[in-house]
N, C-alpha and C positions, 0 to 999 in steps of 0.2 A: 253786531258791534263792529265799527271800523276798525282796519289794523293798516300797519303799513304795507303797503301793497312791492313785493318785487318783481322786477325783472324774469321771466323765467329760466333765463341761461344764468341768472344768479341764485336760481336756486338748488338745493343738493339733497335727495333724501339717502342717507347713510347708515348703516348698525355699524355693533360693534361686534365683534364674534371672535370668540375661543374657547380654548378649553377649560375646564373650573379651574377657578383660582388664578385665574391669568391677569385680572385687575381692572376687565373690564367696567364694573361697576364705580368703583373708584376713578379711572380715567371720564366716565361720563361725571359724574359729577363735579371733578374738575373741569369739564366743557361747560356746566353750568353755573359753576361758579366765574370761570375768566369772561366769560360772556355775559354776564350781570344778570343773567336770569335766577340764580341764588345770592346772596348777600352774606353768606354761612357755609363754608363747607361741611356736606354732610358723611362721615365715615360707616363704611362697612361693619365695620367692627364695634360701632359704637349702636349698630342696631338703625343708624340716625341716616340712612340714605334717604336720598326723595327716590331714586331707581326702586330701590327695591321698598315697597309699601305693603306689599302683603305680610303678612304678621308671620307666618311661618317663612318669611326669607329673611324679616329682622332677626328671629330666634337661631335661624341655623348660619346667618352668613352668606346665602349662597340666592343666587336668581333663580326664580323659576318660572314665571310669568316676563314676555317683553314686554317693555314701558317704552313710552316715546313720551318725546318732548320737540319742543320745536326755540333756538335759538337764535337770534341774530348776529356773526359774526361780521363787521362792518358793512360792506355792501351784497353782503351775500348773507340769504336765510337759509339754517340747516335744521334738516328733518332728522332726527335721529331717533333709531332705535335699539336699547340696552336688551341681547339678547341671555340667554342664561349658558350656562358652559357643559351642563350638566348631560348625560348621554340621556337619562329619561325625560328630559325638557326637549327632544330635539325637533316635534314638530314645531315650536316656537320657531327655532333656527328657520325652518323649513317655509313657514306663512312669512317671515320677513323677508327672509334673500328673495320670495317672487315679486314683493313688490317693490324693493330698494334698487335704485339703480347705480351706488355701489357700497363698498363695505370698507372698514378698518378691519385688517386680521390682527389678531392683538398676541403676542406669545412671552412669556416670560424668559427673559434674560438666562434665568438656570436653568430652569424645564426644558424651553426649546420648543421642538414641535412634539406633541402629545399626541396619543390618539384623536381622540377628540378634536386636536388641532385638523387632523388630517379627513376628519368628516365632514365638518362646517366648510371645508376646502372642495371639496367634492361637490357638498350642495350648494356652494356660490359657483363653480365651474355649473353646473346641471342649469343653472339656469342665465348663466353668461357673467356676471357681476363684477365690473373689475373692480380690482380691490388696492388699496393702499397697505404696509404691512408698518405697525409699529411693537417697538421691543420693550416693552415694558421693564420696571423693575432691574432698572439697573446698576442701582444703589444693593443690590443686594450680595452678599459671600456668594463668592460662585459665579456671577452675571459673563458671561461673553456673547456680544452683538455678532462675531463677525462668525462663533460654530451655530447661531440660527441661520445666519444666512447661508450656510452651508448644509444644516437642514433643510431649510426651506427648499434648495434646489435637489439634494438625494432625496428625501424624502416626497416631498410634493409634485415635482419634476416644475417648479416656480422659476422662474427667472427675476430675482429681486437683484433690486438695483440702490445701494444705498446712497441717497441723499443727502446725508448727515455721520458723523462718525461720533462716537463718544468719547470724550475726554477724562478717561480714570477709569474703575470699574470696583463693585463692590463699595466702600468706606471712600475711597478713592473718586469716584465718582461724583464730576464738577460742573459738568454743561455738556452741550454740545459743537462739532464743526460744523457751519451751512458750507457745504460742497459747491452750493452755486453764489453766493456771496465771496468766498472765501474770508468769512470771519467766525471769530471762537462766542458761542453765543452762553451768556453766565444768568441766570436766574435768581436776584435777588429776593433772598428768604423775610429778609423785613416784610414786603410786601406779599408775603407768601406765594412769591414765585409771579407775580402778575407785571412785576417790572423785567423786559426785559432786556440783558446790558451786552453790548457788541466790542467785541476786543479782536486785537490782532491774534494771530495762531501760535498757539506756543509754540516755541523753538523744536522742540523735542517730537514735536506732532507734525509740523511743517510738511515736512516728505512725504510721510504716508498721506494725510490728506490733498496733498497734490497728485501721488498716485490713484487713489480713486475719486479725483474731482476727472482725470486722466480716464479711467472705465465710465462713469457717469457721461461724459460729454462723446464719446465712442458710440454708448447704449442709446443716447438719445440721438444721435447722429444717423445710425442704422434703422430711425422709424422714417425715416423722410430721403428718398433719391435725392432733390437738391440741396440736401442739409449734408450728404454722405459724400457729395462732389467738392464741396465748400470744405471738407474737413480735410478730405483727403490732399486737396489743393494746399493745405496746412495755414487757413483761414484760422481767425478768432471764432467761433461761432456766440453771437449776443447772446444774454440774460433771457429775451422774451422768445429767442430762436430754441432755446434749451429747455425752456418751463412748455413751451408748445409742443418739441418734439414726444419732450417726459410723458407728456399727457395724451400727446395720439397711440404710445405703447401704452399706456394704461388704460387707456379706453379698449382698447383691439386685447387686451389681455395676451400683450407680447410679454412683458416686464411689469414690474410689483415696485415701485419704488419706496425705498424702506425709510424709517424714524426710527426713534431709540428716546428714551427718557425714561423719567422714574414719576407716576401719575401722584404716589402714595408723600414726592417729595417737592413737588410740586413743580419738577424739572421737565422741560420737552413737550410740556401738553399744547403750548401757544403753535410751532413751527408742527405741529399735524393737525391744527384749525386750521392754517394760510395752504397746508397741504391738499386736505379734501376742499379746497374752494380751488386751486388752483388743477389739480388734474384729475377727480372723480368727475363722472358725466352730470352736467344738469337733464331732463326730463326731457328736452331738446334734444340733447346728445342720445340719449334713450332710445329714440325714435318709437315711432306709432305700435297704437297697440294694436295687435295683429287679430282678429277673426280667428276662434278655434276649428269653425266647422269652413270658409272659406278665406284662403290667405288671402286672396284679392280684395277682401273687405276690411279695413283700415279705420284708426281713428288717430289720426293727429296731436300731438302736444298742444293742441290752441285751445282758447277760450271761444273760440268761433267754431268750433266744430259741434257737434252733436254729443249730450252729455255721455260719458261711457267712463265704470269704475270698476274695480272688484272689491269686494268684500274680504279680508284678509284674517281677520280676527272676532272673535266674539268673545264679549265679558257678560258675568254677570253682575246686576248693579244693582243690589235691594235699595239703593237710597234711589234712584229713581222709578224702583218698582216693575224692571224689567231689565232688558241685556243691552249694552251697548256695542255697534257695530262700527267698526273701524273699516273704513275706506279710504284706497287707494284712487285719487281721480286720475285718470288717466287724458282727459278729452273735456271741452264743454266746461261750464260753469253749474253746482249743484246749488240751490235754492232753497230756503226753509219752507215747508210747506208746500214745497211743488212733488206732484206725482212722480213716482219710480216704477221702472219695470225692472221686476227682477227676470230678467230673460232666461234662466237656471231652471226656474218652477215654471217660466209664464204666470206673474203675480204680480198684479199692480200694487206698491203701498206708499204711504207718506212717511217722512219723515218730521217730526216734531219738536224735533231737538238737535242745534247742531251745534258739534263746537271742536274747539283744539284741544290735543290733551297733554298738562302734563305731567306727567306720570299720572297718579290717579285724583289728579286737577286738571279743572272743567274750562276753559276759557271760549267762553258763547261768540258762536257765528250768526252773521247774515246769508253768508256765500262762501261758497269753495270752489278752486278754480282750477286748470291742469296746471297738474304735478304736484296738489296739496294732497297731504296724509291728513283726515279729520276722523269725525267717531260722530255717529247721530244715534237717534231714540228712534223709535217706532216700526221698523226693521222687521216685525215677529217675526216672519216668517223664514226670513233669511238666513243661510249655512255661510259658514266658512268655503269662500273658495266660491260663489255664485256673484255673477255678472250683473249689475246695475247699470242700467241707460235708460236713454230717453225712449217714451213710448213707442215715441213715433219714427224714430231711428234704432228699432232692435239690433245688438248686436251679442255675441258669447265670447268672452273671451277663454281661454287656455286655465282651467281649474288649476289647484294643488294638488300632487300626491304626496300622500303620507304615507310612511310605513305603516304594516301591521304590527298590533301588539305581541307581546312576546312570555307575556305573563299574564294570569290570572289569579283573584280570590273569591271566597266566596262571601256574601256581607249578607246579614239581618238583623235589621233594630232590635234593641234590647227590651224597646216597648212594645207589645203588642200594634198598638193603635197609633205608632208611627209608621207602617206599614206605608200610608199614601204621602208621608211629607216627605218620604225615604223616597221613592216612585217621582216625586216632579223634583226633591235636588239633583237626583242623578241622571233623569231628563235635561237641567240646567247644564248642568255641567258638561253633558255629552254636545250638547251644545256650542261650547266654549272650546272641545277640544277632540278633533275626528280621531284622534289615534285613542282615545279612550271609550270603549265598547260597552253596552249594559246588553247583558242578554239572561232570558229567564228559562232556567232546566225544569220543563216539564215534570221529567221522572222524580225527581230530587226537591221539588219546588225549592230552588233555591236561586237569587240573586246571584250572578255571576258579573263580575266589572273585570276588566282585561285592562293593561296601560302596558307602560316601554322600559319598566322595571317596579323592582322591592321600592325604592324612594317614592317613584313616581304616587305607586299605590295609598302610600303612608301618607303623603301629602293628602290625596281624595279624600281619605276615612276622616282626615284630620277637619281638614276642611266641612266636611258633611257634618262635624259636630259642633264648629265652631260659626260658621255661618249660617248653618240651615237647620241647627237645632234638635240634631239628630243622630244619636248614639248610638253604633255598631259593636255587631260579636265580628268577628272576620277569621276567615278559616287559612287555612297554612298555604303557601302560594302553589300554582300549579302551572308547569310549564304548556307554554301553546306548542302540542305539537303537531305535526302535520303527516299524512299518509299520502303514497306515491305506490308505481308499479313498475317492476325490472322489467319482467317480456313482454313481448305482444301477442295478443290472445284473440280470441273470436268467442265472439259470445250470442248464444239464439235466446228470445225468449218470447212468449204467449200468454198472452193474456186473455181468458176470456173468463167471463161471469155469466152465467144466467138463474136466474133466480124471479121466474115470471115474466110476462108482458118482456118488453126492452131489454136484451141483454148490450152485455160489452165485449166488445173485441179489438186486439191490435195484435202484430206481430212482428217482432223487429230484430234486427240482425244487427251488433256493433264490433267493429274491429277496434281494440285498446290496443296503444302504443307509447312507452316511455317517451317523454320530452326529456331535453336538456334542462337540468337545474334550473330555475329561476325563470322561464321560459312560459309555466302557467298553463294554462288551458285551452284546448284548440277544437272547436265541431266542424267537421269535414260532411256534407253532404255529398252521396255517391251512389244514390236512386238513381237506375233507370230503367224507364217503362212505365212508369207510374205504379211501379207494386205498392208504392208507400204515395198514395195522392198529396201536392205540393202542398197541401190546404193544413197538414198534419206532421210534416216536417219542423216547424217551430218548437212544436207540442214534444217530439222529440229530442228540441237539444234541451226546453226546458226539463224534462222527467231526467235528464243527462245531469243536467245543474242542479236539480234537486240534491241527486245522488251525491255529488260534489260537497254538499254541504256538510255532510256527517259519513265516512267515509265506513265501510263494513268493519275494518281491522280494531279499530278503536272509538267510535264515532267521532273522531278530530276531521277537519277539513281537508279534502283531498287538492293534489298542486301535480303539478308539469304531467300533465294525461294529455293525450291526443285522443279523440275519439268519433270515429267515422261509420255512419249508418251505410250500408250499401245494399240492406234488402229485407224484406217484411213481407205483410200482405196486409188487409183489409175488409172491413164485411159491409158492403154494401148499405145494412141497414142498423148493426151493432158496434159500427166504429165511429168512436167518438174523441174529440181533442183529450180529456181525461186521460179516456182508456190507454192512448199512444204518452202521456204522459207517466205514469205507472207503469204501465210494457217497459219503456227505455229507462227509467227508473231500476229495476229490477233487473232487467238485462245487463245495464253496466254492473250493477252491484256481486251477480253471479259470477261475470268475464271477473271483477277485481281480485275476487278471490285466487281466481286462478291464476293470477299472473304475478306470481310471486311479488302479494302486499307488503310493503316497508313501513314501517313507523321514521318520523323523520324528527328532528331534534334541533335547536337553536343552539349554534354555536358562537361564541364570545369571543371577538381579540380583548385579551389581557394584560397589562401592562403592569408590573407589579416591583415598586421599586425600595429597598431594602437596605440598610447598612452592610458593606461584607461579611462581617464575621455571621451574618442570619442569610445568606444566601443559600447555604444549604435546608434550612429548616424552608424556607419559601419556596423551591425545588419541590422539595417533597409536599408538602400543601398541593400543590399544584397537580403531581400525581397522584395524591390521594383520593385529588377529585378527575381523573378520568381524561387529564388534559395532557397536551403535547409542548412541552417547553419551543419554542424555536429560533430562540438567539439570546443573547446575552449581552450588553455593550454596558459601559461605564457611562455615566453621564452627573456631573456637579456632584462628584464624592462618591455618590451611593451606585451599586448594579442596580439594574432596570431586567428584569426581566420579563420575555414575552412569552406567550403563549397563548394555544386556543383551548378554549373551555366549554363543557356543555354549558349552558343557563341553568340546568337543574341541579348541577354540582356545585355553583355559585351564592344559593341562597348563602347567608349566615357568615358569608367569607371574611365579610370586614371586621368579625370578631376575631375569627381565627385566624388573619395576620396581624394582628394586634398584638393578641394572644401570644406565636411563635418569635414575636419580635420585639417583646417589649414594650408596643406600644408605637414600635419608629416604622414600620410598614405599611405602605401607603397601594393601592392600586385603585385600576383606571379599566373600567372595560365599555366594549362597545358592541353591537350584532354586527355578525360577520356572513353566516350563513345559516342554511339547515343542510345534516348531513343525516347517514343512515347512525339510527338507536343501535347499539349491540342486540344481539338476540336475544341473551336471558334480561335484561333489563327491560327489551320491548316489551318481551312475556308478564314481567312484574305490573308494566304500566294497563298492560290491555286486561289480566285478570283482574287489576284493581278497580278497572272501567266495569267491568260486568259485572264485577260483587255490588257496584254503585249503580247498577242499575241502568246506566250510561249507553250500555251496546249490548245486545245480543251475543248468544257464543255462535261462532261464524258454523258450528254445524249444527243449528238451528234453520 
């Protein structure tokens, strides 16, 4: 199907990203409503968004799936994509900001910066993303634009630069100043905010917004030597000398330049559409997509280059009878019907279906061209995060990382003889989202699914009975924890078998060494003389990584080990890769023991904000569960307070600040680290591992 073809420095793929409740939903569908792609504004709250379409984000309010849509705002097409705010949605965050090349940071007027503000912030810096910053909700008791931008820069270490100021605040709140206009911009409500009306500066506002039209015209002056010379000469600097500089500090992610409106009043959403056209990157500005495995190898923003995409997303889609794969093009023009290599797997497939989407509407393609976001059919084979090009021009681009999960439950149909439709939806869905795990306990025979919290999980079961027809028991949550080692040890071990004809032999020597937190896993090879032949060195980092996998103290996964072979032997006619694989298997697991094993623990930043007179009862909550308070600030009426939390102290919480506060207690958490388990608590989790079958008692 033909569409209008753009320019590609007129094109922008953009999200929108914050923390829950920040309005991002409601602000995108004001983008799609003043850009005539809706005819109906559709409300959050009324269940009635086009963003959010899955049925459990109408029921609760809240995103948890990204949606894109694609609009035309005058001579420029924008890709957007509505991310969710939510801390267990955040690989969503995580598969958009890699392939958007820039973002809306969105933060509420009263809230501020959130946790969650300050994570989405981190994963747009992780992958370079310059962003535009808009202050939502400023029609609301409480609103001040100018202590966000004073977050933004304590907290974020941001350098936001406002463009706009607001006129009133709270009940008060009337329009906006354009900074580089100098006129007072009014939003007539007849037209629900679509007309918009230019007035002179009220008197009473005059000064200050000549003071920061005054830092704006400095900030952009400071991206450009000859713009910095011309200023300081005490030159005019022009309209297009200003919107250029704004935007080379926004691209370079020197400066954030900021907006302000109210999405839900239909104020400020017009002046941050002319925003993202005028200083986020087009796909041009982008520049090439770089080679994972060789930086020297490139693929160009053109249509003339060699096709090259990533795979960003996977849905599933019973109405087409399979998943639909969302790609990012990067290079090249994609073709219905023409062959793909997924250079990930080395797997050639077709694609059968291609089209736009918006939100969970299909708009059919012929072609895709660089720098479009599309979604095709036929895909099977393909993950999240695997590279697509052309055959004949192989190329890999740079995957996702996702966190690990940080939670588990246990699930089994309630029918018997659901057993296998249980077995391929939660194959789907693993599909659809790498941070969520299916794994099967042998000892226990039981389903185990892992995700990025309590919600996240709820949502899965939910889902599993609503689309795939399949009804779960689910067992009590269970924290992912992890084992590590204090000293460093040395550890011998032998392996031999015989048992007729053929026997087995290896023998290996490992030195274990703590890492630094977060740090992971490291195999050091330090043979020499060939005691250990090179042939059987592999064999021993894999019996090493086996060991890894289910750690002696609790069988949880083991993290930040070092571990270095430096001497063995072998039998000429009884060593074999196995053998050396089970030797160094056994040999780390012996060393583990001895080096003073730790159980290790997910710890939460907390953010828990409360009326005063309940600041006391949310203190003690907080203690009760194991956590460390560590500041306390006032913000839009109520204390906020922080702290860090295990996870496993966290189940249940949102009842019991409910509970201690009436009902007016609100918190916000996020994964911060793993630290060390207390000792009688470790003891509780590992005995309750071995009554379960789960691990052996380590003097076994």
């Amino acid at each position: 199907m033909a569409e209008k073809r753009f320019p590609i420095e007129r094109v922008r793929n953009f999200g929108i990203m914050a923390h829950i409740d920040g309005g991002k939903t409601t602000t995108s569908e004001r983008i799609l409503y003043y850009s005539g792609k809706n005819y109906k504004i559709g409300e959050v709250h009324d269940g009635a968004a086009t963003m959010d379409f899955m049925v459990q984000e109408q029921e609760r309010g809240i995103t948890i799936q990204s949606a894109a849509t694609c609009v035309n705002w005058g001579d420029y097409r924008l890709s957007l994509i509505d991310t969710p705010g939510h801390v267990d949605f955040t690989a969503e965050v995580e598969r958009s900001l890699r392939v958007l090349d820039g973002a809306v940071a969105l933060y509420c007027a009263v809230g501020g910066v959130q946790p969650q503000s300050e994570q989405v912030w981190r994963q747009s810096e992780k992958y370079k993303v310059p962003k535009i910053a808009f202050v939502n909700k400023m029609d609301r008791i409480g609103a001040n634009f100018y202590n966000v931008m004073d977050q933004m820069k304590n907290q974020l270490g941001a350098n936001p630069v406002p463009m706009v100021l607001p006129i009133g605040a709270g009940e008060t709140f009337d329009g906006i100043i354009d900074l580089i206009k100098m006129k007072a911009l009014r939003f007539d409500m007849k037209s629900l905010g679509k007309t918009v009306i230019e007035e002179e500066i009220p008197a009473d506002m005059l000064e200050k917004a000549q003071e920061y039209r005054h830092k704006m015209v400095e900030s952009a002056a400071e991206q450009d030597d000859a713009l910095m010379e011309k200023y300081f000469a005490g030159e005019e600097l022009t309209v297009d000398e200003i919107k250029k500089a704004i935007r080379k500090g926004c691209m370079a992610r020197t400066i954030t330049p900021a907006f302000c409106g109210s999405a839900f009043k239909d104020k400020g959403v017009q002046p941050l559409l002319d925003a993202v056209c005028d200083y986020l990157p087009s796909p041009l500005d982008a520049g090439a997509a770089v080679s994972a495995d060789d930086p020297s190898q490139k693929r160009e923003p053109s249509d003339n280059e060699p096709f090259c995409g990533l795979a960003f997303k996977i849905m599933n889609d019973p109405k087409s009878g399979g998943k639909i794969t969302f790609v990012r093009v990067y290079s090249g023009t994609l073709k219905l019907g023409e062959a793909l290599l997924d250079s990930t797997i080395d797997r050639e497939q077709r694609i059968s279906r291609l089209f736009r989407m918006h939100a969970n509407h299909q708009e059919p393609l012929d072609e895709a061209r660089a720098g479009d976001i599309v979604a095709c059919v036929g895909l099977s084979e393909t993950r999240t995060g695997d590279t697509l090009c052309d055959p004949k021009n192989p190329i890999t681009l740079e995957s996702i990382d996702f966190p690990a999960p940080v939670i588990s439950v246990a699930v089994k149909p309630k029918s018997r003889g659901d057993n296998e439709k249980l077995g391929a939806a939660l194959h789907a869905l693993a599909m659809e989202d790498p941070t969520f795990v299916v794994t099967f306990d042998q000892e226990t025979s039981e389903t185990i699914i892992a995700g990025m919290g309590e919600l996240y999980l709820d949502i899965i079961v939910d889902r599993l009975k609503r689309e795939f027809r399949v009804e779960c028991d689910v067992g009590a949550p269970q924290v992912a924890y992890r084992e590590t080692i204090r000293k460093p040890v040395e550890s011998e071990y032998k392996h031999v078998k015989q048992s007729g004809g053929r026997g087995q032999y290896a023998h290996v020597c490992l030195k274990l060494e703590p890492q630094e937190p977060g740090t992971g896993f490291e195999f050091v090879n330090e043979i020499k003389g060939g005691v250990i032949p090179t042939e059987y060195i592999p064999a021993v980092e894999k019996g090493v990584k086996k060991a890894l996998e289910a750690g002696p103290l609790g069988g949880f996964p083991v993290v930040d080990v070092k571990a270095t072979v430096y001497f063995g032997s072998f039998h000429e006619v009884d060593s074999n890769e196995f053998a050396f694989i089970e030797c160094a298997r056994q040999c780390f697991k012996q060393g583990f023991l001895k080096a003073q094993p730790q159980l290790l623990e997910p710890i939460m930043d907390v953010e828990v904000a409360v009326p005063e007179q309940y600041m006391g009862a949310a203190n003690g909550s907080i203690n009760q569960r194991r956590g460390r308070v560590e500041g306390m600030e006032d913000r839009s009426g109520q204390k906020l307070i922080k702290a860090s939390v295990p996870l496993g102290e966290m189940f249940g919480y949102s009842n019991a600040i409910r509970t201690v506060t009436q009902g007016r207690g609100t918190f916000t958490m996020i994964f911060k680290q793993y630290e060390p388990v207390p000792k009688n608590i470790a003891d509780e989790v590992i005995q309750k591992r071995i009554k379960e079958g789960k691990v052996r008692p380590s003097a076994d």
